[in-house]
C-alpha positions as CSV (number, residue, x, y, z in Angstrom):
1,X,122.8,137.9,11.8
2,X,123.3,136.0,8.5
3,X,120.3,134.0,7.4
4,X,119.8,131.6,4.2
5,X,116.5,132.0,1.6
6,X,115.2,128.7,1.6
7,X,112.0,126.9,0.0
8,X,109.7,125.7,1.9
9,X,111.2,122.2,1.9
10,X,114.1,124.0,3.9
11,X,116.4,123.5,0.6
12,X,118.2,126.9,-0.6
13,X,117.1,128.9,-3.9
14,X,119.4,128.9,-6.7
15,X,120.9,132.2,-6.2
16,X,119.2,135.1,-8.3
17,X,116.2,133.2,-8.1
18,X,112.5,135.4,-7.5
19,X,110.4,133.3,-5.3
20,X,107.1,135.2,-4.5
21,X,105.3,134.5,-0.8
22,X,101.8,134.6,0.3
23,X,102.9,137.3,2.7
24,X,106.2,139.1,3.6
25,X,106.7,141.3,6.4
26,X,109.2,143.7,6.4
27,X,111.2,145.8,9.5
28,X,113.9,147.4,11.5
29,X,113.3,145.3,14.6
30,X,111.9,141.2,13.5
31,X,112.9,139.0,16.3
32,X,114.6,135.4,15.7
33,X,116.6,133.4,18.3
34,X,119.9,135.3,17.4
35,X,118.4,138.4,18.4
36,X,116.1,141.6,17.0
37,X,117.2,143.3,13.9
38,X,116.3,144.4,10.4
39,X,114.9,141.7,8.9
40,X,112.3,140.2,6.2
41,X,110.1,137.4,6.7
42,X,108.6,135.3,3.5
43,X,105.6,133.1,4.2
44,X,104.1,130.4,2.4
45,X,101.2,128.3,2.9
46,X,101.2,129.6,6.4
47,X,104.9,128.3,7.3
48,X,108.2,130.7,7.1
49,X,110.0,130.3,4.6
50,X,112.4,132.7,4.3
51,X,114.1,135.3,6.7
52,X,116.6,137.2,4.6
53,X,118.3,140.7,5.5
54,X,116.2,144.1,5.0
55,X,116.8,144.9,1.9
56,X,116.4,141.7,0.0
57,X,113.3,143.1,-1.2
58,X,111.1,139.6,-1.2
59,X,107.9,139.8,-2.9
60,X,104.9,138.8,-2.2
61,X,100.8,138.8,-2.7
62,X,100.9,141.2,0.4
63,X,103.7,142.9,2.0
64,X,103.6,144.7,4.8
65,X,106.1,147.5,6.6
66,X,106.4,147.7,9.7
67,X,106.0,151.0,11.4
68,X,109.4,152.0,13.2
69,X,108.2,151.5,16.6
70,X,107.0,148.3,15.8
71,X,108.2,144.6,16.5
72,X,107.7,141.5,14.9
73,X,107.8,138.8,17.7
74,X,107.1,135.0,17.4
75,X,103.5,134.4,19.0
76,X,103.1,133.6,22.5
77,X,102.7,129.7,23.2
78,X,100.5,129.7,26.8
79,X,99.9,125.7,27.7
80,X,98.3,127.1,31.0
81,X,94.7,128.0,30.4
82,X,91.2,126.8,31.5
83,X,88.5,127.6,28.7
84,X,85.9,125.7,30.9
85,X,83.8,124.9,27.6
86,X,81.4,123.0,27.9
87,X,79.9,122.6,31.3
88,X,81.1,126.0,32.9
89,X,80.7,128.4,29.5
90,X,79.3,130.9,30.8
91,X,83.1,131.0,33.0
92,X,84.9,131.4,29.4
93,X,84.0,129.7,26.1
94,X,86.5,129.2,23.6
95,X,85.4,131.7,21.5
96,X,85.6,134.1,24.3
97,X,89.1,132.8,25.2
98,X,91.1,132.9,22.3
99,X,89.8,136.2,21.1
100,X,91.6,137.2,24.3
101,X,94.5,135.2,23.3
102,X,95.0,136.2,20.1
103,X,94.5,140.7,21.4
104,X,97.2,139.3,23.6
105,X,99.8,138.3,20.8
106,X,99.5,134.5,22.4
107,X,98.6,131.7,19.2
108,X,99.0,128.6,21.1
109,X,97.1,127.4,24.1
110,X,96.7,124.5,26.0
111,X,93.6,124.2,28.0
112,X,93.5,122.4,31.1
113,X,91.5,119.6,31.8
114,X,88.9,121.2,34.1
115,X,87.0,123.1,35.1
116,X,84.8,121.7,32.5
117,X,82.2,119.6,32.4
118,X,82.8,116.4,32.0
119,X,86.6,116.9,32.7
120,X,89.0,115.5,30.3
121,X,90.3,112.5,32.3
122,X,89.2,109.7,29.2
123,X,89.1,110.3,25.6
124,X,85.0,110.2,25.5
125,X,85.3,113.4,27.5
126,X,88.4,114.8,25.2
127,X,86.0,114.0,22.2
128,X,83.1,116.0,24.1
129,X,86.1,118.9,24.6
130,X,87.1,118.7,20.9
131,X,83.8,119.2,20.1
132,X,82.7,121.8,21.8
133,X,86.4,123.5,20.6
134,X,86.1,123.1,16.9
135,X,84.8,126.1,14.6
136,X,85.3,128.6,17.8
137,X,89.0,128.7,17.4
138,X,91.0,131.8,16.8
139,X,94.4,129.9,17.7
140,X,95.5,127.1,17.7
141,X,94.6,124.9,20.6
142,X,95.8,121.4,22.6
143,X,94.5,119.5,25.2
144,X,95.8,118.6,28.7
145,X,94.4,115.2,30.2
146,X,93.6,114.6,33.6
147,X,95.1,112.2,36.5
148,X,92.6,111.0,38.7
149,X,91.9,108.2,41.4
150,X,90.7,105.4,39.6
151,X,92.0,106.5,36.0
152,X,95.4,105.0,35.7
153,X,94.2,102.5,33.1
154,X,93.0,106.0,30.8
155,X,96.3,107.8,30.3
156,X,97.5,105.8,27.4
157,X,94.6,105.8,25.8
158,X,94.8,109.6,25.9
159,X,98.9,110.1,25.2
160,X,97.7,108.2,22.1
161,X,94.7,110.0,21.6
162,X,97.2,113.2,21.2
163,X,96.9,114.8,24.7
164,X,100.1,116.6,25.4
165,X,100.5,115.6,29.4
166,X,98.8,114.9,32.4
167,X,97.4,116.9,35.1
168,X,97.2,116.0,38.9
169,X,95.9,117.6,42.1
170,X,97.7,117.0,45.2
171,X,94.8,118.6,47.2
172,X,91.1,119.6,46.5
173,X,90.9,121.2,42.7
174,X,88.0,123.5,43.5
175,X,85.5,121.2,41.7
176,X,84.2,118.0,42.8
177,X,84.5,116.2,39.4
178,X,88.3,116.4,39.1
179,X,89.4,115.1,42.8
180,X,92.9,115.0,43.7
181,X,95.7,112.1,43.9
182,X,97.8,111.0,46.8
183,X,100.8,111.2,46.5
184,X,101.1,107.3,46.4
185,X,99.0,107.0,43.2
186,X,100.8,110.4,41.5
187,X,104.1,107.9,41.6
188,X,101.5,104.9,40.2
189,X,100.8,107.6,37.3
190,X,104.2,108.6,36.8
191,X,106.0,105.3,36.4
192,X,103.0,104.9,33.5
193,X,103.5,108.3,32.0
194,X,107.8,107.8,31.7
195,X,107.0,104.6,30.1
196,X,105.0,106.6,27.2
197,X,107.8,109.6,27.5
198,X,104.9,111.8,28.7
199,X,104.5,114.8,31.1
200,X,103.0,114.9,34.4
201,X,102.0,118.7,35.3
202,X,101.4,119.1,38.9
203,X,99.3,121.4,41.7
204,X,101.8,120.8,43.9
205,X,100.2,121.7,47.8
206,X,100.2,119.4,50.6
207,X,96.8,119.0,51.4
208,X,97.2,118.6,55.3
209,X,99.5,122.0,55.7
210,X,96.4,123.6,53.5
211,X,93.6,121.4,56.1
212,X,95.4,122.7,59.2
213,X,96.5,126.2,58.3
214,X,94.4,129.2,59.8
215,X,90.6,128.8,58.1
216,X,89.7,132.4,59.7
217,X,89.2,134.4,56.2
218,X,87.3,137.9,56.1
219,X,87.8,140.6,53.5
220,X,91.1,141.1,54.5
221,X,93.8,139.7,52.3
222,X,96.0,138.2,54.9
223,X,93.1,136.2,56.3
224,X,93.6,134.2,53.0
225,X,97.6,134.4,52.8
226,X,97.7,132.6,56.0
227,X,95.2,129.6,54.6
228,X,98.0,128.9,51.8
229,X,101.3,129.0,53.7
230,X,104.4,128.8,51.3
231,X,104.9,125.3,53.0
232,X,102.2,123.9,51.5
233,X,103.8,124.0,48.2
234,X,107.4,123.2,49.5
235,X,106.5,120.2,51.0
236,X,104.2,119.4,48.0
237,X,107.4,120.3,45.3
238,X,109.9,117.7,47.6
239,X,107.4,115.2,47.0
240,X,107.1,115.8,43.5
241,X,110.8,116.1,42.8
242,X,111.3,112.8,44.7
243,X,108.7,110.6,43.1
244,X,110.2,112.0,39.6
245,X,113.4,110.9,40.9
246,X,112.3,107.5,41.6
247,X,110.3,106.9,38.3
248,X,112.3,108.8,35.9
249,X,109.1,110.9,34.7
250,X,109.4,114.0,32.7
251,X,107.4,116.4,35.6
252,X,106.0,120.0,35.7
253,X,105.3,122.3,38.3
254,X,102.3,124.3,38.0
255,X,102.0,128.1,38.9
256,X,105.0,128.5,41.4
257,X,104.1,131.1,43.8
258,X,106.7,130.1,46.5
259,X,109.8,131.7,46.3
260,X,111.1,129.0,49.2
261,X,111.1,126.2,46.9
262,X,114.2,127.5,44.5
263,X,116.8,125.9,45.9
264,X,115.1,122.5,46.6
265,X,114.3,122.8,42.3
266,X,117.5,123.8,41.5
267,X,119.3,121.5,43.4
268,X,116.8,118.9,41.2
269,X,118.0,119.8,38.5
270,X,121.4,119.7,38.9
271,X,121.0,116.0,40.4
272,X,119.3,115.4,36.5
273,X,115.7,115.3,38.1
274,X,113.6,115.8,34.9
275,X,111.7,118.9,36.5
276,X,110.9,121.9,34.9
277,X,109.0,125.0,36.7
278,X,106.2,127.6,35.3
279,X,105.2,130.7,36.9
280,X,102.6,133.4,36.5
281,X,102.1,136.9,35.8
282,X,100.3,137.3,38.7
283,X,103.2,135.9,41.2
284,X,105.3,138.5,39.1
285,X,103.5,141.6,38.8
286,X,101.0,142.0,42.3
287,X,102.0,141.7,45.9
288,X,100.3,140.8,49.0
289,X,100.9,143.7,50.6
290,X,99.1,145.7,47.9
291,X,96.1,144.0,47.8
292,X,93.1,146.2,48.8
293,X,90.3,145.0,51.4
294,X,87.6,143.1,49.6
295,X,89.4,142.7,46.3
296,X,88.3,138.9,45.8
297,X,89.9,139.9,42.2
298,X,93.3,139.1,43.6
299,X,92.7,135.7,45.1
300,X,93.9,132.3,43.2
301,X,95.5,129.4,44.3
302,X,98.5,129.2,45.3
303,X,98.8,133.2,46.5
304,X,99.9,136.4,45.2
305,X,102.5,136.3,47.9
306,X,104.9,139.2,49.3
307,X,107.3,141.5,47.6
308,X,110.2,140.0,48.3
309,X,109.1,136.6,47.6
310,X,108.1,138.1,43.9
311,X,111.8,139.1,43.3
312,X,112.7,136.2,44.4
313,X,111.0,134.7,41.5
314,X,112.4,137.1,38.9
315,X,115.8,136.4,40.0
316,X,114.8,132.1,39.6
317,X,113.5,132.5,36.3
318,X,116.7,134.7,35.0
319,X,118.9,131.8,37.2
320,X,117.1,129.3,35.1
321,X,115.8,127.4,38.1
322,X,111.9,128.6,36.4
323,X,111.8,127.7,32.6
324,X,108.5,129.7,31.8
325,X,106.0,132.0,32.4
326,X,102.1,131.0,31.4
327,X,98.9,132.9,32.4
328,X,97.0,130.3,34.4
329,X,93.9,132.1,32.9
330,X,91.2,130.6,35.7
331,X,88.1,132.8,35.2
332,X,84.8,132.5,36.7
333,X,81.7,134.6,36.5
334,X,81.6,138.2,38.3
335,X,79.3,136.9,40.9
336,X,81.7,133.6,42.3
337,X,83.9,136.6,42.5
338,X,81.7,137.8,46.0
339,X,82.5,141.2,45.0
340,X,79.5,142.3,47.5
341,X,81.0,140.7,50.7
342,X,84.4,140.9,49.8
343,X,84.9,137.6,51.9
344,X,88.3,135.8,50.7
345,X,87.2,132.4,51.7
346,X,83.8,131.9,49.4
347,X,85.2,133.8,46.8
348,X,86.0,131.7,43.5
349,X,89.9,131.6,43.3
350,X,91.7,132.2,40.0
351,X,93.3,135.3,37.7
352,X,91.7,136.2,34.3
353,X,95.2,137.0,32.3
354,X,95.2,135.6,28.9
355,X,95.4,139.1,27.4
356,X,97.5,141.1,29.3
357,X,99.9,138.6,29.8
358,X,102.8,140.5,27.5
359,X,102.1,143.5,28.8
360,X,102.7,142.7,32.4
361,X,105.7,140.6,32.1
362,X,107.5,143.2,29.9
363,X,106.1,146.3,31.7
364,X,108.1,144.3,34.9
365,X,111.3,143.2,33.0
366,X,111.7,146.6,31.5
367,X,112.0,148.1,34.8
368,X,114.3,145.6,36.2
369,X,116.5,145.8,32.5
370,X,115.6,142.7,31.1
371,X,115.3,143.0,27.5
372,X,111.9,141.7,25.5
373,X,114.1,139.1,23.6
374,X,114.0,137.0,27.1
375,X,110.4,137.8,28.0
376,X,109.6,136.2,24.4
377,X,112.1,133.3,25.3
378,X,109.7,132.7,28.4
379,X,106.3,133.3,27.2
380,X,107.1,131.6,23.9
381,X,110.2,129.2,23.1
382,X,110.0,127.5,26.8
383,X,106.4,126.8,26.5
384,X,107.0,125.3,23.4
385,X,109.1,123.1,24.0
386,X,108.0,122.3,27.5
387,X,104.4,120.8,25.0
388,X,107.1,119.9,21.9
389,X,105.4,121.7,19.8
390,X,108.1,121.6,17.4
391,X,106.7,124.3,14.4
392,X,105.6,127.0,17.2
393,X,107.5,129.3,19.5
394,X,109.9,130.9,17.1
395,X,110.2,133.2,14.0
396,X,112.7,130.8,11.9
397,X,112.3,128.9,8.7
398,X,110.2,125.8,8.7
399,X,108.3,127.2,11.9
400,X,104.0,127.8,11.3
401,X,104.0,131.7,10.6
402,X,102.1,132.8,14.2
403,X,104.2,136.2,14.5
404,X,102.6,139.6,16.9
405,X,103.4,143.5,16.0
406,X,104.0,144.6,19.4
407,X,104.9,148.2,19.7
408,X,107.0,147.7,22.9
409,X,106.8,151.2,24.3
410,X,103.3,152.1,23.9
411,X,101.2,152.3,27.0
412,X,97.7,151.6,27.9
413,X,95.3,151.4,30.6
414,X,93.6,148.5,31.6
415,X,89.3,148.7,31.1
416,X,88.2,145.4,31.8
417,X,85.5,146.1,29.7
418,X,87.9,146.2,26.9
419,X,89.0,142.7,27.3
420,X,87.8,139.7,25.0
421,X,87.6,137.4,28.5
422,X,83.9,136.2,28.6
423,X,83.8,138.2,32.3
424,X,85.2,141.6,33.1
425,X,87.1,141.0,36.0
426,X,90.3,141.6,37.2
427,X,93.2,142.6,39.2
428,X,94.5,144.9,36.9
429,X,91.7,147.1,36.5
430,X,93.1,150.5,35.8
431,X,96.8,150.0,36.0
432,X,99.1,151.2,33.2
433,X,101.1,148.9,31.1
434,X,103.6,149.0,28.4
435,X,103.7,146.8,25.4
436,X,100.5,146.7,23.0
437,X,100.0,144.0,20.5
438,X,98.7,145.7,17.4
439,X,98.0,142.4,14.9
440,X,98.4,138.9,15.4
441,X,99.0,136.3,12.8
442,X,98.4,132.5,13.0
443,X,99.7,130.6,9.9
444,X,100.5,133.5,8.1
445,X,97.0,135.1,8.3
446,X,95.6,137.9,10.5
447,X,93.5,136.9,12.9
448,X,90.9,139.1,12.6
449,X,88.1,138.1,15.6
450,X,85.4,137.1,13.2
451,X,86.6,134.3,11.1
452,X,87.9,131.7,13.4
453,X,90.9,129.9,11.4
454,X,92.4,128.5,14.5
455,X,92.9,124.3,14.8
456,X,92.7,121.9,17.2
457,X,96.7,120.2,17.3
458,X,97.6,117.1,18.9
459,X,100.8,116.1,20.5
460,X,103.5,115.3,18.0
461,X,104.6,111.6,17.9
């Protein structure tokens, strides 16, 4: 790996040069785009500015070694969370959240348009959301907008406002204040977001599969499975690939949980289709069968589905056919859970993740030999790009300095009562992972869970 000292204006030193940095981090395994190795990373003014060979010996007002076991990883990018602040805080707050981000090695997130309240489907409510977001940061943090009946007229307001895409429901969101599009007016929508080169981000299931698919649910999990059948999202993805196909639109599907649907994207894309994919670690890591009687901790929409539907989405996102894996953090409070009943159709669906989500993905590629370098790739360069966030998801010169020490092979138990989410829930209570984030830095600076530095970021124009 050769690499080039450079000032921050990107223009090289004069050689022999001393340039000190704010910061320079130092190790046997630093990870850039050409791979891991032994590298040094100069910061300044929160930006890299340097990554030069170990040995260079760069100097700085801090320098820090890493410890052998330790790497130095670009932060994680997730675009897929819902803070729920203001309106439903006592769900998660945006302190609350990105506390959990940043334990989690993730320094960008995108928060979703509900479940707030009032959701962000104008820019009066996006002011409200900014609002409420400011001076509770600990990373950096965008805004979705929302695509609603009767809203068409809103979205360029918003795109210019700084909103990074749009999000649609094809069937009932969960909340009454966010309802969902037919498919008719999601094409209306899309021929106005390709004129403004924006992003339409779908919850692609049909509503009439859902509507007349078995509604018998008890505590068992398969009472639920059969309410979301995988052809609720297939049909919902053809209609999404084909009114993208008509309108030219940049689109996104949400959470794939339907292993079914990989062949119908990746034939989309081949046809130039602008379609990307996102999945979760939820779809990844749990299976249906697994899923104990009354453990309302597991349910989210679209389903944890079966085992061999979960390989089937490791094998499309090393195919290419899925770009990215986000968290679809959707928390609610412990009692919408129904812990008590254990009854699958009142219980609140959605998966607290934000800070486990390294862990998981890389405790699953490990086993199945895929190296960290590509679990990055997905949790941090695809998001980034899929948003265009053009300074985040990668440890190179000119990018903002948010870098994670994760020490890959270290283990841990998951104690919910450990986490930073605002309620301790979740599926992964008491399962073993590998891959603990020890420090996270945004800009350069630790983040330390006291002193929120984190900033509100608008698309980039």
């Amino acid at each position: 790996m050769s690499t080039t000292n450079t000032t921050a204006s990107g223009a090289p030193d004069a050689p022999g040069t001393a340039q000190d940095f704010d910061l320079v981090i130092r190790g046997s395994k630093v990870m850039i785009a050409e791979g891991t190795g032994p590298l040094e990373v100069g910061i300044r003014d929160g930006v890299i500015t340097s990554v030069e060979p170990l040995g260079a010996d760069l100097q700085g007002g801090e320098v820090i070694e890493l410890a052998p076991d330790e790497t130095l990883i670009p932060g994680l990018v997730d675009s897929h969370v819902h803070v729920n602040e203001p309106g439903r805080t006592e769900w998660e707050g945006f302190a609350s959240a990105t506390r959990a981000a940043a334990a989690g090695g993730v320094t960008t997130i995108i928060d979703m348009p509900l479940n707030s309240i009032p959701p962000t489907v104008n820019t009066e409510a996006l002011a409200v959301k900014r609002d409420a977001a400011r001076d509770q940061a600990f990373v950096d943090i965008g805004f979705w907008g929302g695509a609603v009946p009767g809203n068409t007229a809103d979205l360029r307001e918003l795109h210019d406002d700084g909103v990074f895409g749009f999000k649609c429901f094809l069937l009932h969101s969960g909340v009454d204040e966010f309802p969902a599009l037919e498919v008719d007016e999601m094409e209306t929508d899309m021929a106005e977001l390709a004129r403004l080169d924006s992003l339409m981000i779908v919850h692609a299931e049909d509503a009439h599969t859902v509507e007349t698919a078995p509604q018998d649910f008890s505590n068992e999990y398969a009472s639920f499975l059969a309410s979301r059948p995988r052809d609720a999202e297939n049909l919902a993805i053809a209609a999404v690939i084909e009114r993208a196909r008509r309108t030219g639109v940049r689109a996104h599907i949400l959470h794939l949980s339907s292993s079914d649907a990989l062949p119908l994207i990746a034939e989309a894309k081949r046809d130039g289709v602008k379609i990307t994919v996102e999945t979760c670690p939820h779809y990844l890591t749990l299976t249906a069968e697994e899923v104990p009687v009354g453990s309302t901790a597991h349910k989210c929409c679209p389903p944890i589905r079966e085992g061999d539907n979960r390989e089937q989405l490791w094998q499309g996102l090393q195919d290419g056919t899925i770009d990215c894996i986000v968290s679809d953090h959707s928390p609610c409070t412990v009692e919408l859970k129904d812990l008590d009943t254990g009854d699958f159709g009142t219980a609140w669906g959605g998966v607290s993740s934000l800070q486990l989500g390294l862990s998981l993905i890389w405790s699953g590629a490990r086993e199945r030999g895929i190296p960290l370098e590509q679990v990055v790739e997905w949790m941090s360069a695809r998001p980034a790009a899929l948003a265009r966030l053009s300074r985040k998801g990668g440890l190179a010169v000119g990018k903002d300095a948010d870098l994670a020490v994760v020490a890959a092979d270290d283990s841990f138990v998951v104690d919910v009562n450990k986490l930073h989410h605002k309620n301790a829930i979740s599926p992964y209570e008491g399962r073993s992972l590998n891959g603990l984030v020890r420090r996270t830095y945004l800009r350069g600076q630790a983040v330390d869970g006291a002193a929120p530095t984190g900033e509100l970021i608008r698309r980039e124009s």
